[in-house]
C-alpha positions in Angstrom: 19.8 43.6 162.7 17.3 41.3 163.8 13.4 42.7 164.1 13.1 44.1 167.8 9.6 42.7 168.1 8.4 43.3 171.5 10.7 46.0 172.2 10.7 46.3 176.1 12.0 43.1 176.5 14.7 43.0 173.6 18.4 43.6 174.9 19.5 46.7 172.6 16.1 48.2 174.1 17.2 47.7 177.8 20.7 48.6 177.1 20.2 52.0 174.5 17.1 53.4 176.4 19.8 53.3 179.6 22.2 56.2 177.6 21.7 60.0 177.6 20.4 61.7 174.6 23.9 62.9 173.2 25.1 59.8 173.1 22.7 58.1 171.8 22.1 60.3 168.4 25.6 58.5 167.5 24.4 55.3 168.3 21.5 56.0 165.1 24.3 55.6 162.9 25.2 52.0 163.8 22.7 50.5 162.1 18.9 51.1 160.3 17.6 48.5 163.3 19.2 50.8 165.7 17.9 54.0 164.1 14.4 52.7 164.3 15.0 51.5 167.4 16.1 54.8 169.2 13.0 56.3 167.2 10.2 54.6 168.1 8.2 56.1 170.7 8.3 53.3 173.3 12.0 53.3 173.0 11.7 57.3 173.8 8.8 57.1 176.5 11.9 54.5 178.4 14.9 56.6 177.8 13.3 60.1 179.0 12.6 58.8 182.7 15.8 59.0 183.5 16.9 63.2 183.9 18.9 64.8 181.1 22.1 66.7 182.1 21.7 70.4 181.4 23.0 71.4 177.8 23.5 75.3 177.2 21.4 78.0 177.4 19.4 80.0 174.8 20.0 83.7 174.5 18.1 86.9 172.6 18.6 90.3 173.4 16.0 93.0 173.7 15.2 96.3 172.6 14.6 98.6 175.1 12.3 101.7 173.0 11.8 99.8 169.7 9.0 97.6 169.6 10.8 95.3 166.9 12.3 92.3 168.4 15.5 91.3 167.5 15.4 88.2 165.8 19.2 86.7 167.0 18.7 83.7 168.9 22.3 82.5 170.4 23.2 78.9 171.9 25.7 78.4 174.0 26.6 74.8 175.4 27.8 74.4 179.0 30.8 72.8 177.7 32.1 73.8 174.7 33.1 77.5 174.4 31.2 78.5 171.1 28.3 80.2 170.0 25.6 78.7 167.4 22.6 81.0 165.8 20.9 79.4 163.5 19.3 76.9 165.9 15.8 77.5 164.4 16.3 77.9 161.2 13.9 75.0 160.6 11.0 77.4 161.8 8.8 78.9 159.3 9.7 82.4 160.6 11.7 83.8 163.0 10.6 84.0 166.8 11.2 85.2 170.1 12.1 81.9 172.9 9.6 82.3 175.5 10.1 79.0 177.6 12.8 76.0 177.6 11.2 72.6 179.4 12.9 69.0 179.5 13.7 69.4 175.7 10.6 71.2 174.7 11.1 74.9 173.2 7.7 77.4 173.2 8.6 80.7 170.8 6.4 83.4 169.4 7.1 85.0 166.4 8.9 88.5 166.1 6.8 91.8 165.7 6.6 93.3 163.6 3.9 90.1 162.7 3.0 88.7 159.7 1.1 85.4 161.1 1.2 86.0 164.4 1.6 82.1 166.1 3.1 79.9 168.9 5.6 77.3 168.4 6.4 74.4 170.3 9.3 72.7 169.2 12.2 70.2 169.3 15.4 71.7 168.2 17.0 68.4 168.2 14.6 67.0 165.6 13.2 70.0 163.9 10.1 69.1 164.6 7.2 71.8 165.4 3.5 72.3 166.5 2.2 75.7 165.7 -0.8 77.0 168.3 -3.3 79.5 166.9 -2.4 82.8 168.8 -5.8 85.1 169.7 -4.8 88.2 170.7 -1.2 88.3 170.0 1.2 90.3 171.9 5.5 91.1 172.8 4.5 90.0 176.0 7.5 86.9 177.2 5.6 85.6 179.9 4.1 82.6 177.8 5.3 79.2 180.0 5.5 75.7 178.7 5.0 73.1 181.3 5.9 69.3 179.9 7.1 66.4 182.4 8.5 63.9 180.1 8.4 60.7 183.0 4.6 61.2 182.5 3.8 63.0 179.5 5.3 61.2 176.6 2.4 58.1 175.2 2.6 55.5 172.5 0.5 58.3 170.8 1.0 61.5 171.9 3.6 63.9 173.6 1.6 66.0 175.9 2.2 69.7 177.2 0.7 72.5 178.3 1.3 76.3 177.2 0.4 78.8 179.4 -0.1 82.2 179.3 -0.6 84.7 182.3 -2.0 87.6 181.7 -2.8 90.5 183.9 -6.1 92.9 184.2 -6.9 95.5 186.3 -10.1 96.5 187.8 -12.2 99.6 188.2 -11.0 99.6 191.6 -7.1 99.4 190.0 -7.0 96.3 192.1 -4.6 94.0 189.3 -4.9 90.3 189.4 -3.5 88.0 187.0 -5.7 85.4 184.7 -4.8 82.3 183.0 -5.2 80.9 179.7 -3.8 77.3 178.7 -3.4 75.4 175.5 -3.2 71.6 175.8 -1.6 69.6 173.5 -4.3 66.4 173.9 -7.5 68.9 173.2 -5.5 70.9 170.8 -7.6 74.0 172.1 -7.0 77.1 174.5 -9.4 77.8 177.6 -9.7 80.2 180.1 -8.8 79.2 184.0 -11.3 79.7 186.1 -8.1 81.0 188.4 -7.4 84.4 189.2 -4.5 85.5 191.1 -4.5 89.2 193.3 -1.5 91.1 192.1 -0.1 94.3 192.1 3.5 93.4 191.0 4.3 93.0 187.6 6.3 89.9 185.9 9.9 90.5 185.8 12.6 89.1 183.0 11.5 85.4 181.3 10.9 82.9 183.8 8.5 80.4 183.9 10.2 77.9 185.9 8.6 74.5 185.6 9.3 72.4 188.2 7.5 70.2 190.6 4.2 70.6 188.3 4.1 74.4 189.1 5.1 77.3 186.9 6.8 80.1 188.5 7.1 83.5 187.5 9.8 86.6 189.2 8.0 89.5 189.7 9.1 92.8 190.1 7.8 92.9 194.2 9.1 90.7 196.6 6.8 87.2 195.6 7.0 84.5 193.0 3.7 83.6 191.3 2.7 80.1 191.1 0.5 78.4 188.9 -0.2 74.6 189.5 -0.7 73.2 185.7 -2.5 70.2 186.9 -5.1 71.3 189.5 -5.0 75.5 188.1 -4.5 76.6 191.2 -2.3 79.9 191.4 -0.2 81.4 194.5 1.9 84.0 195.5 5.1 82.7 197.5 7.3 85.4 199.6 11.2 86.0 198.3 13.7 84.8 200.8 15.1 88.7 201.6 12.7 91.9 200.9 14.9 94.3 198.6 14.5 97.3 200.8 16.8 95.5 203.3 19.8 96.1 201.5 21.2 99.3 200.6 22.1 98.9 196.4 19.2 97.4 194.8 19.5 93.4 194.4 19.0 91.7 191.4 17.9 88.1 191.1 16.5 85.6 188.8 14.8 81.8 189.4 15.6 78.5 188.1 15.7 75.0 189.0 17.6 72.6 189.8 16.9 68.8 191.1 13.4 69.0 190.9 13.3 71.9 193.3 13.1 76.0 192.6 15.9 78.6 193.5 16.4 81.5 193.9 19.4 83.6 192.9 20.1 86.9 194.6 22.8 89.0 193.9 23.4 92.3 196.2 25.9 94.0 198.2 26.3 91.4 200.5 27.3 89.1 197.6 25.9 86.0 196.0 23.4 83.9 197.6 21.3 80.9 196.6 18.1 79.3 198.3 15.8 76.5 197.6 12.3 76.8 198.0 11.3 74.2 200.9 7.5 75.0 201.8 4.7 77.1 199.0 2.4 77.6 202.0 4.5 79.2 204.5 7.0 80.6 201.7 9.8 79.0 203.8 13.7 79.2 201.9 16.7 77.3 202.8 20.4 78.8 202.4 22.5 76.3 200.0 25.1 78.8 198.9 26.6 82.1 200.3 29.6 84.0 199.0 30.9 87.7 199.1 31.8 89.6 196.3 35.5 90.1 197.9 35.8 86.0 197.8 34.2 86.1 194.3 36.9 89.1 193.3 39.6 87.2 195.2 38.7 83.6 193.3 38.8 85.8 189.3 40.8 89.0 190.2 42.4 88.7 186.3 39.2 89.7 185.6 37.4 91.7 188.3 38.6 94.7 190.4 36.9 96.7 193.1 33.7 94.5 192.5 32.3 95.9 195.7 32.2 99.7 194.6 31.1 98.8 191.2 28.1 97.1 192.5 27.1 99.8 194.8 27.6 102.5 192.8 27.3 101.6 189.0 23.3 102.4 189.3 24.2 105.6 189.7 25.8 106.0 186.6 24.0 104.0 184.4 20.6 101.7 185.1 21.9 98.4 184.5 23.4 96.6 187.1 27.1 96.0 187.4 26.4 92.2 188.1 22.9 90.6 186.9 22.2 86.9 187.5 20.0 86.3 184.4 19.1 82.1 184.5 20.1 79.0 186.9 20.0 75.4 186.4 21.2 72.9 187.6 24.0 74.4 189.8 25.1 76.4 186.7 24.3 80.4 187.3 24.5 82.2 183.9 25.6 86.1 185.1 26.1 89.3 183.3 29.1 91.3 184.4 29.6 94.5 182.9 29.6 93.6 179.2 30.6 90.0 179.1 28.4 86.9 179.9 29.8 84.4 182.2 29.0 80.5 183.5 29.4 80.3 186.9 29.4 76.8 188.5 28.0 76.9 192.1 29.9 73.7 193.1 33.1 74.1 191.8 32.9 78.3 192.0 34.4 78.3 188.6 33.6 80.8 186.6 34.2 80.8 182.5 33.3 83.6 179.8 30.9 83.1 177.2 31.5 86.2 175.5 30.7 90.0 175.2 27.5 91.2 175.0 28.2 92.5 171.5 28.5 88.7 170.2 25.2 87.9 171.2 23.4 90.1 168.1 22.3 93.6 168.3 23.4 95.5 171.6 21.0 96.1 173.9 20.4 97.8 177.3 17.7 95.7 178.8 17.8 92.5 180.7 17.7 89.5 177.7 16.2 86.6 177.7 18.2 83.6 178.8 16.8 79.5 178.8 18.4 76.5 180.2 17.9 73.7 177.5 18.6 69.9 178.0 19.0 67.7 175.3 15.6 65.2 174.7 14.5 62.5 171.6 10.8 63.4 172.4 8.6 63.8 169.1 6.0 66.3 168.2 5.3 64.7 164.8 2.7 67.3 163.4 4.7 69.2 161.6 8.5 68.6 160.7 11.1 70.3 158.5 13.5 68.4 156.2 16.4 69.6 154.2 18.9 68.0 151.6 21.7 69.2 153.3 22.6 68.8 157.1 23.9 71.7 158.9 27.6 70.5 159.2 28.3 73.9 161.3 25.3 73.0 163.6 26.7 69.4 164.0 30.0 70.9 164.7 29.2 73.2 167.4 27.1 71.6 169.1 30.1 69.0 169.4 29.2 65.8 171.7 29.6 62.2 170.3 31.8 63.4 167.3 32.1 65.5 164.4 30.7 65.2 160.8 32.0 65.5 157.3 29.5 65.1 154.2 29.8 64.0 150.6 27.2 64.7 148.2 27.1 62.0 144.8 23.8 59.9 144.3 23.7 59.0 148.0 25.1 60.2 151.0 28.4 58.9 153.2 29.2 60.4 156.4 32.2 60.2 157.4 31.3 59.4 161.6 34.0 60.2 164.1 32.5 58.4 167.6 34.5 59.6 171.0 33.9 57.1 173.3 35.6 56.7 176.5 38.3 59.5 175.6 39.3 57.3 172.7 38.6 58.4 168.8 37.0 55.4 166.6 36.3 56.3 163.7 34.1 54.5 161.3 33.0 55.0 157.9 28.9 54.3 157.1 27.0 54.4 154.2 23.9 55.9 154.3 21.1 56.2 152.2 19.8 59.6 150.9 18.3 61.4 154.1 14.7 61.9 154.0 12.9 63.2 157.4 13.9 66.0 159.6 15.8 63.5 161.5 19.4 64.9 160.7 18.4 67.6 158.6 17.3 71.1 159.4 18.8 74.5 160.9 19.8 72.6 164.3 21.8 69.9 164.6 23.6 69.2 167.5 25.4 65.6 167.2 25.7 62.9 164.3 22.2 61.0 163.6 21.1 59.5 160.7 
């Protein structure tokens, strides 16, 4: 392979930096000129301006009286039906995911605490950046904003961590504060933003999108913080709660750039976009009764309507809790069992029971979109002899992996392309950085 030189201008630079993520950890293995190719920085500050398809979600359950945290972390892709939970495995210790953003994963560590820090991590390339943590908490409220059409350089990935927090006065008047950690100053300071509050923060989001984080709260508003400018608002819901009978439950997300928000009531499932902060104005995109939703599943759901309304009677939970949208895909707890449910095509497939997902647990978990992205952190890595050949596995894509151990390494590369299996055998040397070792390891890369 000939020396890319000046890279934007070379044809394999045009042509690779054109592919999505998944495809192009096979394309590593071609060749070493390709593999330093896809891995130099230039080469990754092209690719990520065009958007990643979504990839799965993250999962961990919650305690609801022990102050532990339970340390299962579950990933499930949007188009494979398995489970994977040794994701981060390549972390010094095990952590709680806080926030999921264009490839970017933030995660505290479990208490009981040892070293109490904040991660922020690539799961694709083990990589990690560990922030000091003053005054550490089991708060999940910690949002990770990171734009990657603007915030990847020749020398530095940048992001932002931040971290609401909220105060109340003598008055018990509560507003919320915040503090941010940037990646380029390496330091935390305190906004000189407040925000006047009386509603607390409700499941995980911090919603990136459009340069603002968003938060649910447990009133009818969404706070807002804008990362760039630290300005914070408080937008209106679409629908107050105390219009409908049962008590809705709803979640955030995004999808194209834009917020949603999911509401499930009653009056079945609805979806609106955010189209003005100012005047808190929301636009319908998606409307559907729980009869049609029975009706379109009724193998699997029976007298949805009752069980809505009355299973808060009985027990706390919710019959049907939306728990994290993106990108058109709703993930939704029924009963026990976790569900996808694709808005466009109103197709709705089971992930599993509750019970797979780690310990049981009676309180709302924490749920993250994650999309696929080649975007290094470089201050700390992780490397392994051994790849995970389970973690390759299941996290399918490009192809599937079998390794042989003598003085070097041969994998053994199985490429799907076009629906049609080529398969090529290709030395490799012995594998040094956390490139395609470590706990997670989704495709083949080299």
């Amino acid at each position: 392979m000939a020396d890319f030189g000046c890279l934007d201008t070379d044809i394999p630079f045009d042509v690779l930096s054109r592919f999505q993520t998944k495809d192009l950890l096979g394309l590593k293995c071609v060749s070493k000129g390709w593999k330093d190719l896809i891995s130099n920085r230039s080469f990754i500050q092209a690719q990520s301006q065009k958007k990643e398809p979504l990839s799965g979600f993250f999962f961990q359950q919650r305690h609801r009286y022990c102050p532990d945290d339970i340390k299962t972390i579950t990933y499930f892709p949007v188009e494979r039906n398995r489970l994977q939970q040794d994701v981060f495995a390549f972390l010094p210790q095990d952590v709680v995911v806080l926030a999921s953003c264009n490839g970017l994963v933030c995660c505290r560590s479990c208490y009981p605490f040892e070293d109490p820090a904040i991660y922020v991590c690539n799961p694709l390339n083990s990589e990690w950046w560990k922030l000091d943590w003053k005054e550490p908490g089991q708060e999940s409220f910690i949002a990770l904003a990171f734009n990657p059409f603007q915030d990847i350089s020749v020398n530095l990935t940048n992001f932002k961590v931040v971290r609401p927090r909220q105060y109340e006065t003598e008055q018990e008047e509560a507003y919320f504060s915040f503090e941010i950690y940037a990646s380029g100053t390496r330091n935390w300071k305190l906004s000189k933003e407040v925000c006047w509050c009386d509603n607390s923060l409700s499941k995980n989001e911090g919603i990136f999108s459009g340069g603002i984080l968003h938060w649910l709260t447990d009133g009818d508003q969404i706070l807002t913080f804008n990362v760039e400018n630290e300005l914070a608002l408080l937008i209106s819901t679409p629908l107050p709660a105390g219009e409908f009978n049962s008590r809705p439950h709803a979640c955030i997300g995004e999808s194209e750039g834009q917020l949603y928000y999911v509401l499930i009531s009653e009056e079945g499932l609805h979806l609106w976009v955010l189209e003005d902060y100012f005047d808190s104005t929301w636009s319908l995109q998606y409307s559907k009764t729980l009869e049609q939703i029975e009706k379109e599943r009724s193998d699997i759901m029976i007298n949805l309507y009752n069980r809505v309304m009355l299973w808060q009677r009985i027990d706390d939970r919710p019959w049907m809790d939306p728990l994290a949208f993106k990108d058109g895909v709703l993930v939704v707890r029924i009963s026990n069992t976790i569900y996808l449910y694709h808005v466009d095509t109103s197709k709705m497939e089971e992930v599993g029971e509750t019970s797979k997902f780690g310990a049981m647990s009676w309180v709302s978990p924490i749920v993250l979109p994650y999309t696929m992205s080649l975007v290094p952190l470089e201050i700390r890595s992780h490397s392994t002899e051994f790849c995970s050949v389970l973690n390759a596995e299941l996290w399918g894509g490009v192809g599937g992996l079998n390794m042989a151990r003598g003085r070097g390494m041969q994998k053994r590369i199985a490429v799907e392309l076009d629906s049609e299996l080529a398969v090529d055998l290709i030395p490799c040397t012995a594998i040094t950085t956390g490139l395609v070792c470590g706990g997670f390891e989704p495709f083949i890369s080299s």
